[in-house]
C-alpha positions, 0 to 999 in steps of 0.5 A, a space after each residue: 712226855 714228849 708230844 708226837 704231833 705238835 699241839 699249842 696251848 689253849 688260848 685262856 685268860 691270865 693274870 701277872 702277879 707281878 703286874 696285874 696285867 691281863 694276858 692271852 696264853 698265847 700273848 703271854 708266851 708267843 715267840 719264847 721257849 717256856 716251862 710252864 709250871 701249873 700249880 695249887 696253893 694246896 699242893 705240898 709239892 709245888 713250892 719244891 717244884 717251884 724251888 727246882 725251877 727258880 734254880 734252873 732258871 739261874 743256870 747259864 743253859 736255860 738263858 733262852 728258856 722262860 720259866 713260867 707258874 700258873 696258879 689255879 686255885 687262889 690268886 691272894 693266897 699265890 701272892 701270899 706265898 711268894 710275897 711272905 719273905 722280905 724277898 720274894 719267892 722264886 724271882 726268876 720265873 714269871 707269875 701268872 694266875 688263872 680264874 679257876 673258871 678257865 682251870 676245868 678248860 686248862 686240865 681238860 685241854 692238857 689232860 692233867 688231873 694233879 699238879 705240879 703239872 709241866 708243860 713246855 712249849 718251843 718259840 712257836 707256842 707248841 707243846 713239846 713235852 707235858 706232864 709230872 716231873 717224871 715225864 719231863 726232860 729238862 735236858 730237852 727243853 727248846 732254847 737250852 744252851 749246850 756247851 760247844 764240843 770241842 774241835 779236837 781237828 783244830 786244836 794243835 798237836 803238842 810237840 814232843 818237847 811239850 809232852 817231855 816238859 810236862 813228864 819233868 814237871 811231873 817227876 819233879 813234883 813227885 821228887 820234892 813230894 818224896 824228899 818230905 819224908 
């Protein structure tokens, strides 16, 4: 769902998973182009989600995007799934958890009442997409690296002794594929 007026995030306490360190919502993603995925250690459906993610994060069009989860309900239990391999879960996107405290602020201020809940914010910190996966475009995400078209003003004509070298090359494929039979 893509967000007419622009909104910013509710400034709310976080945690890193990684560090333990405190942050702002604004401190944690003022100046990056993130995906936020908001999750429970409850939900069936936020490891796959969170799979997806991690894999996207990987792609080379989302260098310039953050991938980003916000676990609301239990910070151990958050811990204990991403740690439970020998290699941790989903190391391609940033670990945060939230008091569940500030989770009743955060589903009210975002207008979300189920998870996994996305919310992507451009490098100003404005919300310009939130909501399930449905009403995300990930192709619209602020920061994803499109390849350059190409300039077909500057490419060079093939001369026509080009294209006549190429149709012998064909032909002569297609007559040594004919000989084997």
């Amino acid at each position: 769902m893509t967000i007419g007026t622009s909104t910013t995030l509710p400034e709310l306490p976080l945690t890193c998973l990684n560090t333990a360190e405190f942050k702002s919502t604004k401190e944690a993603f003022k100046g990056k182009n993130t995906v936020i995925d908001f999750w429970t250690t409850k939900c069936v459906r936020c490891p796959a989600a969170l799979d997806k993610l991690d894999s996207m994060a990987t792609q080379p069009e989302y260098q310039n995007v953050e991938f980003t989860s916000i676990v609301l309900d239990e910070c151990d239990g958050a811990r204990n799934i991403i740690e439970q391999d020998d290699e941790p879960r989903w190391q391609n996107i940033n670990h945060f958890y939230m008091d569940k405290e500030f989770k009743e602020t955060a589903k009210e201020a975002l207008g979300f009442n189920q998870v996994p809940f996305y919310v992507v914010l451009n490098e100003k910190g404005e919300i310009v997409q939130k909501g399930s996966k449905k009403n995300i475009d990930f192709d619209e995400v602020p920061g994803i690296v499109r390849p350059e078209p190409e300039d077909k003003e500057n490419v060079a004509p093939r001369s026509n002794e080009a294209k006549v070298e190429e149709v012998v090359q064909q032909m002569h494929v297609f007559t040594l594929e004919a000989d084997d039979w």
